[in-house]
Every structure is written in structure tokens, then in C-alpha cells.
N, CA, C and O atoms as a GROMACS GRO file, in nm:
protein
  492
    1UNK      N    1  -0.613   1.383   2.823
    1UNK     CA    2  -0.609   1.383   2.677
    1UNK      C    3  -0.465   1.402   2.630
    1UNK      O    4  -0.395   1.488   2.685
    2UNK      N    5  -0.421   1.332   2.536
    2UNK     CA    6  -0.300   1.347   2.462
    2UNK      C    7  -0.273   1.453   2.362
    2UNK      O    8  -0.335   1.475   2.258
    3UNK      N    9  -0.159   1.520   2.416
    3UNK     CA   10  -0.173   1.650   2.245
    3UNK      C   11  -0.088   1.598   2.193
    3UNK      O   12   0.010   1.536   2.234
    4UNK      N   13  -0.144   1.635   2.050
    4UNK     CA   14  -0.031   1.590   1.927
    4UNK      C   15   0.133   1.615   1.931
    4UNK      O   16   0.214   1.573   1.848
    5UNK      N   17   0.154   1.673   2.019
    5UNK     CA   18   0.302   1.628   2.029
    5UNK      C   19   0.350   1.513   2.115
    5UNK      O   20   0.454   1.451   2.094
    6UNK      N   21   0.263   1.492   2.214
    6UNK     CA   22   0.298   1.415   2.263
    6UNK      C   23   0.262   1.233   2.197
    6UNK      O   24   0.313   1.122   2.211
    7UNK      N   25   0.169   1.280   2.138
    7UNK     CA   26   0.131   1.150   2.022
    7UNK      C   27   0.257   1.119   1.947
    7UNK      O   28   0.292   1.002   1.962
    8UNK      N   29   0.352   1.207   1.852
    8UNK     CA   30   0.447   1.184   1.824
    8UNK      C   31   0.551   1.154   1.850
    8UNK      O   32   0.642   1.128   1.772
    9UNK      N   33   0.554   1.150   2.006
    9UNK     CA   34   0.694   1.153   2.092
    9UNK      C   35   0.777   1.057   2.045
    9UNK      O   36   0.706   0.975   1.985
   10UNK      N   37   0.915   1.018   2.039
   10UNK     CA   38   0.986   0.890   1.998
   10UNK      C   39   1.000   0.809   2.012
   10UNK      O   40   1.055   0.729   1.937
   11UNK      N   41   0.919   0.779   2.196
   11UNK     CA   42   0.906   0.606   2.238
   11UNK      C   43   0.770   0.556   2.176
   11UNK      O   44   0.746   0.437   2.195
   12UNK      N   45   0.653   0.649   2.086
   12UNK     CA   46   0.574   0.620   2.096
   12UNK      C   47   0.587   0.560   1.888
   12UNK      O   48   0.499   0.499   1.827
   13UNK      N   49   0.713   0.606   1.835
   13UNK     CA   50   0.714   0.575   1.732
   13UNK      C   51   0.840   0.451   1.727
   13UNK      O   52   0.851   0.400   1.616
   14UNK      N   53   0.920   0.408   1.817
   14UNK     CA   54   0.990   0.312   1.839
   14UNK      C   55   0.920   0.189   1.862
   14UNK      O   56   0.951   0.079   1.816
   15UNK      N   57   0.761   0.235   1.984
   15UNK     CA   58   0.671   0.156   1.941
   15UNK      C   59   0.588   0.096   1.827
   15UNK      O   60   0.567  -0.023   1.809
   16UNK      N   61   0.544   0.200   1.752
   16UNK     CA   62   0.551   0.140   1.630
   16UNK      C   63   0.658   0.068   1.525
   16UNK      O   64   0.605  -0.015   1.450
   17UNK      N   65   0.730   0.078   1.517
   17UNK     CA   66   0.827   0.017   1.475
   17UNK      C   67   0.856  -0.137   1.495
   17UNK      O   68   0.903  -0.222   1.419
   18UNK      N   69   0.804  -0.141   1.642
   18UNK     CA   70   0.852  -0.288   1.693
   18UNK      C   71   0.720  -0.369   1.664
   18UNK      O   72   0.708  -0.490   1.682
   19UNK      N   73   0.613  -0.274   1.610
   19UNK     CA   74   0.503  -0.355   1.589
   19UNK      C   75   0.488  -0.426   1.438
   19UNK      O   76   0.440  -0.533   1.399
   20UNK      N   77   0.546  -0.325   1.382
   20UNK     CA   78   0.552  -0.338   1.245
   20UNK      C   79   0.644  -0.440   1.170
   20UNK      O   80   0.621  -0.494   1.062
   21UNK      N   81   0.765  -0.457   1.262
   21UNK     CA   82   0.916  -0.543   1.193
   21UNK      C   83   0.878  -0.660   1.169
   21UNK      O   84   0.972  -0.735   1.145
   22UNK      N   85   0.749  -0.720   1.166
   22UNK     CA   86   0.711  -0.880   1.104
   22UNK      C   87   0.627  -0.827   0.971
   22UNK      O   88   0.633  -0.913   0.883
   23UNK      N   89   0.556  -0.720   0.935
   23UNK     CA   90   0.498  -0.706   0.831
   23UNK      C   91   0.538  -0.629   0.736
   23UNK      O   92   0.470  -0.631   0.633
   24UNK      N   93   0.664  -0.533   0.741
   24UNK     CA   94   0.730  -0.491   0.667
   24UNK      C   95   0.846  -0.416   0.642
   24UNK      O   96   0.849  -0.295   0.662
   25UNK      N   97   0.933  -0.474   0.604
   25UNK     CA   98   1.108  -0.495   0.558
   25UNK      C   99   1.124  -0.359   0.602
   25UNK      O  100   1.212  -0.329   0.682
   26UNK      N  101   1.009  -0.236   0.532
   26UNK     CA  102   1.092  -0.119   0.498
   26UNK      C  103   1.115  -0.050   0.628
   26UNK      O  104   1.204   0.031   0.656
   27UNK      N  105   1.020  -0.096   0.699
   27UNK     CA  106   1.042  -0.051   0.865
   27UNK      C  107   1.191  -0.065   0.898
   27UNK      O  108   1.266   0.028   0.927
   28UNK      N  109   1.227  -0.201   0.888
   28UNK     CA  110   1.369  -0.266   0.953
   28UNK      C  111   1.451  -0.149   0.847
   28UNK      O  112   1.514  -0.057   0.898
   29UNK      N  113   1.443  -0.167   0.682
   29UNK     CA  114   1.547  -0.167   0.658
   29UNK      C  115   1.504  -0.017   0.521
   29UNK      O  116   1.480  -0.032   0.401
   30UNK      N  117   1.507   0.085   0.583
   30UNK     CA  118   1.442   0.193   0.503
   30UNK      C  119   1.610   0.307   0.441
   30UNK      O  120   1.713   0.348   0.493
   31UNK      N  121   1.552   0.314   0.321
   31UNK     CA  122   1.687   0.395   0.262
   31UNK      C  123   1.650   0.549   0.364
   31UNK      O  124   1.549   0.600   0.412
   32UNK      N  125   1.750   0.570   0.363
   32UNK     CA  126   1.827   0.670   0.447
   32UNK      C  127   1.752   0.802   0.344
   32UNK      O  128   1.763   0.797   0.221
   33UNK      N  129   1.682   0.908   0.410
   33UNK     CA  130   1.617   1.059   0.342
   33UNK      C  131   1.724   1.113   0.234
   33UNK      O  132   1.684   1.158   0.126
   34UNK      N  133   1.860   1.107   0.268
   34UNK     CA  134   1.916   1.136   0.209
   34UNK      C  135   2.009   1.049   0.070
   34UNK      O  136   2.070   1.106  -0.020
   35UNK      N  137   1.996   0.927   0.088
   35UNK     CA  138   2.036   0.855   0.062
   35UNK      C  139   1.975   0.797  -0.107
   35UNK      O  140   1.867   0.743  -0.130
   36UNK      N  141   2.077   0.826  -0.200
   36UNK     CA  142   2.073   0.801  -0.357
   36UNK      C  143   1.986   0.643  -0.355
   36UNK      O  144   2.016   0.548  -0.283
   37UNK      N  145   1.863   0.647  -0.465
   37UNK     CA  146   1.852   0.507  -0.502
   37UNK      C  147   1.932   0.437  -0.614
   37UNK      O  148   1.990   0.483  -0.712
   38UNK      N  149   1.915   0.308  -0.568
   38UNK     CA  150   2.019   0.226  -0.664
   38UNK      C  151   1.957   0.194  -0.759
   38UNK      O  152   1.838   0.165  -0.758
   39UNK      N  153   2.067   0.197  -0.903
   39UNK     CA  154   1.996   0.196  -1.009
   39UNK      C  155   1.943   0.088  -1.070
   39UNK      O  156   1.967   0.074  -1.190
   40UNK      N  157   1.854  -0.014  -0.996
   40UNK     CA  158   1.789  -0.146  -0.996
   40UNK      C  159   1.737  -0.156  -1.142
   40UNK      O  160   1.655  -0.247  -1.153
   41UNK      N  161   1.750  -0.118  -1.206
   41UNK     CA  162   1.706  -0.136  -1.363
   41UNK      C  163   1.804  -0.191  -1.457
   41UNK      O  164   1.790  -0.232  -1.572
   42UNK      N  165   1.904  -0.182  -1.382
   42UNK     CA  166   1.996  -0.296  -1.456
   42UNK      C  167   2.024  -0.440  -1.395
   42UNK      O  168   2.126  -0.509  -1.400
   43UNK      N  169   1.882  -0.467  -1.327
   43UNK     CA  170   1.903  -0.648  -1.297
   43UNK      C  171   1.758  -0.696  -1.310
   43UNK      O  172   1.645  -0.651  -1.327
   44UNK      N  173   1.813  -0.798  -1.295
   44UNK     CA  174   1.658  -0.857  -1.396
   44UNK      C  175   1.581  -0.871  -1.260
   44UNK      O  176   1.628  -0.858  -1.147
   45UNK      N  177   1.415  -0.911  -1.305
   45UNK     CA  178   1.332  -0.918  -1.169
   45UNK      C  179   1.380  -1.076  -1.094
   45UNK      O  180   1.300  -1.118  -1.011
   46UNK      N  181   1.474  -1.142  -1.114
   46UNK     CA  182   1.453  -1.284  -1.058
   46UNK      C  183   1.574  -1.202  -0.966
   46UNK      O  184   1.589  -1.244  -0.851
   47UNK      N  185   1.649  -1.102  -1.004
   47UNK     CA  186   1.776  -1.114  -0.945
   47UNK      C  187   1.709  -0.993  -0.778
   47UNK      O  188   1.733  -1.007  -0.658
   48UNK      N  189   1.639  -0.905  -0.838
   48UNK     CA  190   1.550  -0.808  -0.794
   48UNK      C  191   1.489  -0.914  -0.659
   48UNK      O  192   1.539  -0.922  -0.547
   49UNK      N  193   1.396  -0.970  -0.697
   49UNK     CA  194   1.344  -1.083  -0.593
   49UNK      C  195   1.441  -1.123  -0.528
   49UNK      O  196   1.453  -1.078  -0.414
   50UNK      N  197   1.527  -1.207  -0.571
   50UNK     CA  198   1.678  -1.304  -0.503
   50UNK      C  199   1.702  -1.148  -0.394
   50UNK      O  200   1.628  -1.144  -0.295
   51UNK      N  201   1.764  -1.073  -0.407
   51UNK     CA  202   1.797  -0.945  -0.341
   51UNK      C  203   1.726  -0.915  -0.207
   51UNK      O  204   1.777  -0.916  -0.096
   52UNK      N  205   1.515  -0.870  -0.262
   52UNK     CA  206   1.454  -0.874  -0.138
   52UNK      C  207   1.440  -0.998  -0.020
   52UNK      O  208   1.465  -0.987   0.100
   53UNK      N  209   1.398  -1.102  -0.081
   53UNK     CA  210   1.439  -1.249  -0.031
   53UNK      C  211   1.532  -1.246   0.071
   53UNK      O  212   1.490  -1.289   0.179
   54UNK      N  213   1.662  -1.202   0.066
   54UNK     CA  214   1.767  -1.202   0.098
   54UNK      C  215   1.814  -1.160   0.241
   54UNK      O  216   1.866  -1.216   0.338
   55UNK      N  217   1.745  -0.959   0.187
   55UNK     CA  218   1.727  -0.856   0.281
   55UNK      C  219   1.581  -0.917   0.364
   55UNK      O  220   1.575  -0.856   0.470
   56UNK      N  221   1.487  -0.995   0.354
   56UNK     CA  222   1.372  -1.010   0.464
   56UNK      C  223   1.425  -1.134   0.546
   56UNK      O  224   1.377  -1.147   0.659
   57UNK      N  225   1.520  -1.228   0.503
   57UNK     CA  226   1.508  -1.332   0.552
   57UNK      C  227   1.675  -1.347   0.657
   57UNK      O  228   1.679  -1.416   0.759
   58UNK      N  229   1.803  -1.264   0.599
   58UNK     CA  230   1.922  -1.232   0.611
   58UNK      C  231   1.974  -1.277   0.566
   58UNK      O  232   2.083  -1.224   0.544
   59UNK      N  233   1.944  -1.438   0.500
   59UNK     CA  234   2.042  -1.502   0.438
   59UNK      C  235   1.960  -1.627   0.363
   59UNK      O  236   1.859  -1.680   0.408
   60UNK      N  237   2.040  -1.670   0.214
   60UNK     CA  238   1.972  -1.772   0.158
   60UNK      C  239   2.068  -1.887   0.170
   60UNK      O  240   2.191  -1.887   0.180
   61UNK      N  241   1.964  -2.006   0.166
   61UNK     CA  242   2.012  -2.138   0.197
   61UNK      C  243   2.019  -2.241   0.050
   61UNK      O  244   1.916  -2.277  -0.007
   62UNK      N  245   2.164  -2.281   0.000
   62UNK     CA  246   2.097  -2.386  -0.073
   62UNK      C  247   2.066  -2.523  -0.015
   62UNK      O  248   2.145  -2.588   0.053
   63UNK      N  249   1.947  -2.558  -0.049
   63UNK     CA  250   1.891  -2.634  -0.037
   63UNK      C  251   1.822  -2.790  -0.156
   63UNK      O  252   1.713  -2.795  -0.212
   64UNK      N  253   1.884  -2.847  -0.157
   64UNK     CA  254   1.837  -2.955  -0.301
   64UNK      C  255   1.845  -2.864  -0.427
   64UNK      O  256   1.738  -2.835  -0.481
   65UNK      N  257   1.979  -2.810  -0.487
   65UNK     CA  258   1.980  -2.768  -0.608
   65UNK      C  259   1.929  -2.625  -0.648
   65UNK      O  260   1.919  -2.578  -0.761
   66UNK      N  261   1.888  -2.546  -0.487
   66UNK     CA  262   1.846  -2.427  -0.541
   66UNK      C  263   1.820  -2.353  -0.416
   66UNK      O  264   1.797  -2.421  -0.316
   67UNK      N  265   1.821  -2.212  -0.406
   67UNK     CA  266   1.846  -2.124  -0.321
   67UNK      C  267   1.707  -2.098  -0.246
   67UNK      O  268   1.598  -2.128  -0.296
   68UNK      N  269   1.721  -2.043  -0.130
   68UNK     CA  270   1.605  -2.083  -0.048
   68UNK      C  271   1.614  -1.937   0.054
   68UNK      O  272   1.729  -1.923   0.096
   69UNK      N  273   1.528  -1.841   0.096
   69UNK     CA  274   1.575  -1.782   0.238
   69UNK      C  275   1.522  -1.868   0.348
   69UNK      O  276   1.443  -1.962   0.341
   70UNK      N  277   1.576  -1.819   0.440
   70UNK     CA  278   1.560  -1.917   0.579
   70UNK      C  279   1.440  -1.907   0.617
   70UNK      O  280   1.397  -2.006   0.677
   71UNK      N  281   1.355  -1.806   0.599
   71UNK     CA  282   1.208  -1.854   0.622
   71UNK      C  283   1.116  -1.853   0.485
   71UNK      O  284   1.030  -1.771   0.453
   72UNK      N  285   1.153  -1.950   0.426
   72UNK     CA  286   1.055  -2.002   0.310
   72UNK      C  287   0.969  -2.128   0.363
   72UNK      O  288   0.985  -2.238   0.415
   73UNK      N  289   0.854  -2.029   0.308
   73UNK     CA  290   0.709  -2.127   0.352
   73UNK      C  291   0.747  -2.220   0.188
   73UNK      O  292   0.828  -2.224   0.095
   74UNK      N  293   0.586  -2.300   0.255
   74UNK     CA  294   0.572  -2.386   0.111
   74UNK      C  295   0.538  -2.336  -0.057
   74UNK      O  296   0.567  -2.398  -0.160
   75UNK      N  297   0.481  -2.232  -0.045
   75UNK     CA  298   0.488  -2.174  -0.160
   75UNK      C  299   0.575  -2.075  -0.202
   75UNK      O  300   0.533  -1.995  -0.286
   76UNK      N  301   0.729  -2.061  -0.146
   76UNK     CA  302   0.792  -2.048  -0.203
   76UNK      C  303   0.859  -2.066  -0.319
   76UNK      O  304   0.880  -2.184  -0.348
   77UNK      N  305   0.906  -1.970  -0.406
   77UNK     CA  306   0.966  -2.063  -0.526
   77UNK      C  307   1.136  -2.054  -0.477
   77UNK      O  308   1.203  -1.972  -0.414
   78UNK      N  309   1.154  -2.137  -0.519
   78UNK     CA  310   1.372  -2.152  -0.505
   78UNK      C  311   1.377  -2.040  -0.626
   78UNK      O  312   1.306  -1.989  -0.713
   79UNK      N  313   1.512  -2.039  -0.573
   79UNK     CA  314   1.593  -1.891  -0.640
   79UNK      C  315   1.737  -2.007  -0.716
   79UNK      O  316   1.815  -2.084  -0.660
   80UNK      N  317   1.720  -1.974  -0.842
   80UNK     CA  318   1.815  -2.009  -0.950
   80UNK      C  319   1.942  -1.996  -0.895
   80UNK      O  320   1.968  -1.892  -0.836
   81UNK      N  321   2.044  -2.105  -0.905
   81UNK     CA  322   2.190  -2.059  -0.854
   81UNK      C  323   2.228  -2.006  -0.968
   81UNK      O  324   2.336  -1.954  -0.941
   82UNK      N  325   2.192  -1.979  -1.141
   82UNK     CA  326   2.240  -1.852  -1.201
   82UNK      C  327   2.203  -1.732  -1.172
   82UNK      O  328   2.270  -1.644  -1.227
   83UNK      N  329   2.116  -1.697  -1.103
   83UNK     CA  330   2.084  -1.530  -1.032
   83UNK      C  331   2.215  -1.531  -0.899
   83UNK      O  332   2.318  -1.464  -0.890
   84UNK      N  333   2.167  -1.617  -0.826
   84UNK     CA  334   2.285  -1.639  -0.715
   84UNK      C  335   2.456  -1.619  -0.751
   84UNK      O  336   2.527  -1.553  -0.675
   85UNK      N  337   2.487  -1.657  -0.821
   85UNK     CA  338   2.646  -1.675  -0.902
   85UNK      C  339   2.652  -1.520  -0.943
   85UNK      O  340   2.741  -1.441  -0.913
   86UNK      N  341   2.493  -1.483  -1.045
   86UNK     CA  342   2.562  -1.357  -1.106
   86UNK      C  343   2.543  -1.233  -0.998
   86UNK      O  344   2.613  -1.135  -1.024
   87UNK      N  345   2.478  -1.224  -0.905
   87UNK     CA  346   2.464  -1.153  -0.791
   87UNK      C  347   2.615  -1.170  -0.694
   87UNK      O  348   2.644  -1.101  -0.597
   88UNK      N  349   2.681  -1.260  -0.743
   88UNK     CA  350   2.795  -1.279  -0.604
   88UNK      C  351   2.898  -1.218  -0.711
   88UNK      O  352   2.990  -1.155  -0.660
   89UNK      N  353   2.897  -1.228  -0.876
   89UNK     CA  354   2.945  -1.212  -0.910
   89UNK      C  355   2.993  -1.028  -0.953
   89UNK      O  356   3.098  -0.977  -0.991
   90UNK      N  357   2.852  -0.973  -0.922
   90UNK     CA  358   2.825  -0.850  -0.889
   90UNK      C  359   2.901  -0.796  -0.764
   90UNK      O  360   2.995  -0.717  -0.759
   91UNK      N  361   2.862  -0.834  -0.704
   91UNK     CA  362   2.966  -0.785  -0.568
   91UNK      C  363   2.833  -0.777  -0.503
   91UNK      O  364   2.846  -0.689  -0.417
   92UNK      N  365   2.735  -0.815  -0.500
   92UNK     CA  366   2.596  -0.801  -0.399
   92UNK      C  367   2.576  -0.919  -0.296
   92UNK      O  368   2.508  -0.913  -0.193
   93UNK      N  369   2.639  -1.017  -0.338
   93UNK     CA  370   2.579  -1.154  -0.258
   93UNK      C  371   2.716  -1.194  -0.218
   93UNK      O  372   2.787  -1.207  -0.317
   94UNK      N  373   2.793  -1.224  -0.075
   94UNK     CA  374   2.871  -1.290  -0.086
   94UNK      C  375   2.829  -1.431   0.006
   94UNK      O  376   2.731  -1.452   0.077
   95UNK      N  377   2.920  -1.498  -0.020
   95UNK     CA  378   2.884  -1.693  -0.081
   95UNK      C  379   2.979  -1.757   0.041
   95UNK      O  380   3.089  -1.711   0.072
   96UNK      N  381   2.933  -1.841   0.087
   96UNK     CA  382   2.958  -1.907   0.202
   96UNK      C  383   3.000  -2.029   0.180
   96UNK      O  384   2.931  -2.047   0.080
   97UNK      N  385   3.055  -2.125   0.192
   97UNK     CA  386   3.030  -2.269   0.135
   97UNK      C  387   3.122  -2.358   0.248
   97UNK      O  388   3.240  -2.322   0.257
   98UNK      N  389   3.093  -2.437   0.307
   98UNK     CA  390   3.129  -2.532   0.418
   98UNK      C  391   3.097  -2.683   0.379
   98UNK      O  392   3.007  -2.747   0.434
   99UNK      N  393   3.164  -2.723   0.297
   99UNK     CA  394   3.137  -2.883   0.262
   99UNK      C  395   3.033  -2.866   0.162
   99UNK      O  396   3.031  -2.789   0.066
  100UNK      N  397   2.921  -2.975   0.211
  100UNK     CA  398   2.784  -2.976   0.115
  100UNK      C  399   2.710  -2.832   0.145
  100UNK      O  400   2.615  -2.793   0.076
  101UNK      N  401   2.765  -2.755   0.260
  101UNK     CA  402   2.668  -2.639   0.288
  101UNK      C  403   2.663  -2.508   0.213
  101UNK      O  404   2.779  -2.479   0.185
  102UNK      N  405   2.597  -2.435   0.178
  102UNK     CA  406   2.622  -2.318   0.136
  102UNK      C  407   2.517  -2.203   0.153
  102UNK      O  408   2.397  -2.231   0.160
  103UNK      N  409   2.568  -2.056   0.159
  103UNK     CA  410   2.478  -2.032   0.252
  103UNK      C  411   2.516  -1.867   0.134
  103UNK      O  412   2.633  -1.851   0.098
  104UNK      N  413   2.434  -1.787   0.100
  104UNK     CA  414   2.428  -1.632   0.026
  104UNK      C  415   2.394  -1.529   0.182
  104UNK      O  416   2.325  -1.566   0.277
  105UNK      N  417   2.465  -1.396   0.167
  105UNK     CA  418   2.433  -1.318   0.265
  105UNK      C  419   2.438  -1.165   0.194
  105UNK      O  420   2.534  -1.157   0.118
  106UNK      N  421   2.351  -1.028   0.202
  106UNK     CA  422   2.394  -0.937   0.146
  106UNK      C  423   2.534  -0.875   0.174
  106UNK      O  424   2.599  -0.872   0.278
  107UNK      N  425   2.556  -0.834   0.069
  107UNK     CA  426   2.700  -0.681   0.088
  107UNK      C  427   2.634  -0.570   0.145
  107UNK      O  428   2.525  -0.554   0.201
  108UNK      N  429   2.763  -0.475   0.105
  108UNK     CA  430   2.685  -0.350   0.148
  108UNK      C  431   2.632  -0.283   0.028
  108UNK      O  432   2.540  -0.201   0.018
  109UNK      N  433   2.704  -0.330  -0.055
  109UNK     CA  434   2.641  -0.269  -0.211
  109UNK      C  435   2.503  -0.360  -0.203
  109UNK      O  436   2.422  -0.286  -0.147
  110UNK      N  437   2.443  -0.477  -0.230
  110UNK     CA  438   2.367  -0.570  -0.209
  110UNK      C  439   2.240  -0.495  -0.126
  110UNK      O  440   2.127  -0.486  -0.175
  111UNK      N  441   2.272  -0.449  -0.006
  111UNK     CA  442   2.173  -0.432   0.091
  111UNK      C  443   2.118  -0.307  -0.001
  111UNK      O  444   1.998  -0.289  -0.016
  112UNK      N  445   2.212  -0.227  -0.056
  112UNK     CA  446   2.183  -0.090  -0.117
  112UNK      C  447   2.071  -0.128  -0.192
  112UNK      O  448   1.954  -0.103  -0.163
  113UNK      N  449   2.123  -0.207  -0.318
  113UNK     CA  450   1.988  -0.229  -0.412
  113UNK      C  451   1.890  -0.309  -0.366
  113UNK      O  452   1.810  -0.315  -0.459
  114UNK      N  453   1.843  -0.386  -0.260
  114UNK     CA  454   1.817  -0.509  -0.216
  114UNK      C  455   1.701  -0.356  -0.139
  114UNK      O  456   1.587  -0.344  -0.185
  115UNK      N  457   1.738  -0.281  -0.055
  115UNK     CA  458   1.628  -0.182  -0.047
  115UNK      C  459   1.573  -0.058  -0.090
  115UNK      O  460   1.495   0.030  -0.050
  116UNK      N  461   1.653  -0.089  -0.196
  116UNK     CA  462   1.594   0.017  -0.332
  116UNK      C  463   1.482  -0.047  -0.376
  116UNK      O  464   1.378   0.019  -0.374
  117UNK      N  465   1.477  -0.171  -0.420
  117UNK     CA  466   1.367  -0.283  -0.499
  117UNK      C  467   1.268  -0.302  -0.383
  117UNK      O  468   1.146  -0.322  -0.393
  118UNK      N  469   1.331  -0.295  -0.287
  118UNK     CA  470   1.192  -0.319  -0.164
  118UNK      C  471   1.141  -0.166  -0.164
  118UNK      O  472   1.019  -0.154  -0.174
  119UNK      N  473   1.198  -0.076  -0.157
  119UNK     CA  474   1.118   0.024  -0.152
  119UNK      C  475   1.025   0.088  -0.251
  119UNK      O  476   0.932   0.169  -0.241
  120UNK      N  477   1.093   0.012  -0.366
  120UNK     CA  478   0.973   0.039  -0.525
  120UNK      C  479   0.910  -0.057  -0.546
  120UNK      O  480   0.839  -0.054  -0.646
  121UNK      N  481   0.910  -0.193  -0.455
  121UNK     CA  482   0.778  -0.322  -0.461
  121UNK      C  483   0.665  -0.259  -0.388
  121UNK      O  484   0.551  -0.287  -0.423
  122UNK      N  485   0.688  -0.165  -0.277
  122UNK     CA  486   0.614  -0.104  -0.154
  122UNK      C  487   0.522  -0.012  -0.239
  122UNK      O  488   0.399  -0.015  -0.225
  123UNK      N  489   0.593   0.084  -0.342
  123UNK     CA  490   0.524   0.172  -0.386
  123UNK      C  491   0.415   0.153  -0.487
  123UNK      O  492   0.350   0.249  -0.526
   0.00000   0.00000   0.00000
């Protein structure tokens, strides 16, 4: 029989962890106990979305006129390149661009609010 400490042990919650990192972000990417939330009330919800998008996928793609993360199914919606612009313009998104390519990735400010908003979509 297992005693509850040993139920808790740390390989047995690393295991969980590795079970969890396809069904939810906050596993991978959880604000720190100590760690201030960002004050996500000063961006709008498209920019809020654009942000989590961002943080689940690592990076957005434009794609035909509009922003995409790398694993967007079909019912995805594209993400506005005015959320994109004003997010890079924020200092949250920085912007990639290689010819026709272009590619959004978080900051470190970015990741901040990006799992602030994931952690208050969760709640």
C-alpha cells in the first residue's frame, strides 16, 4: 500500500505534469506563487486571446492577411494584424519578418500577461 507521502513524491507529480502538457497551458506555463499578476485589464479581449494563442502555440503565423498560431485547427478564427501591430507595439509580441514570411513570438513582458489571461480564462 502507498502512504500519502509517498503518493506525493516529485517523480510522481512530474508525472503528472507530463500527462497534462497537451490539455492545459497552465501546467507548462503557471505564474510563479510569488509572482505579481499582470494588469490584463488594460487590453482588449482580441488582444487577451492573440496573447494566449501565442503562449499555447509559441508562435503566430501570418498566413493570407491574418495571424494564425501554428496549431490552428479549422475553426480557428485569424487574429487581426491591428491586435498584432498594437501588441508588438506594446513591447509583448516581437515580429519576425523574412520576405513574404512573418512570424509573432512572446516577450518576456508578453509571456507575463499572456499567463495572467490564461490563468483568469482557467478560473
Amino acid at each position: 500500500m502507498v502512504t500519502p507521502q509517498e503518493a506525493n513524491a516529485p517523480q510522481e507529480k512530474i508525472g503528472t505534469i507530463a500527462l497534462n502538457e497537451r490539455t492545459s497551458p497552465l501546467v507548462l506555463h503557471p505564474l510563479a506563487p510569488d509572482e505579481p499578476r499582470a494588469p490584463i485589464s488594460i487590453l482588449t479581449l482580441a488582444q487577451r486571446t492573440a496573447l494566449v494563442a501565442c503562449l499555447n502555440s509559441g508562435r503566430l503565423y501570418k498566413q493570407r492577411g491574418v495571424w494564425t498560431p501554428s496549431l490552428a485547427g479549422p475553426c480557428n478564427k485569424g487574429i487581426a494584424g491591428v491586435t498584432v501591430a498594437d501588441l508588438s507595439r506594446d513591447g509583448m509580441l516581437s515580429l519576425t519578418i523574412q520576405g513574404r514570411h512573418a512570424s509573432a513570438q512572446l516577450t518576456t513582458r508578453g509571456s507575463w500577461f499572456a499567463r495572467t489571461a490564461a490563468a483568469e480564462k482557467a478560473e
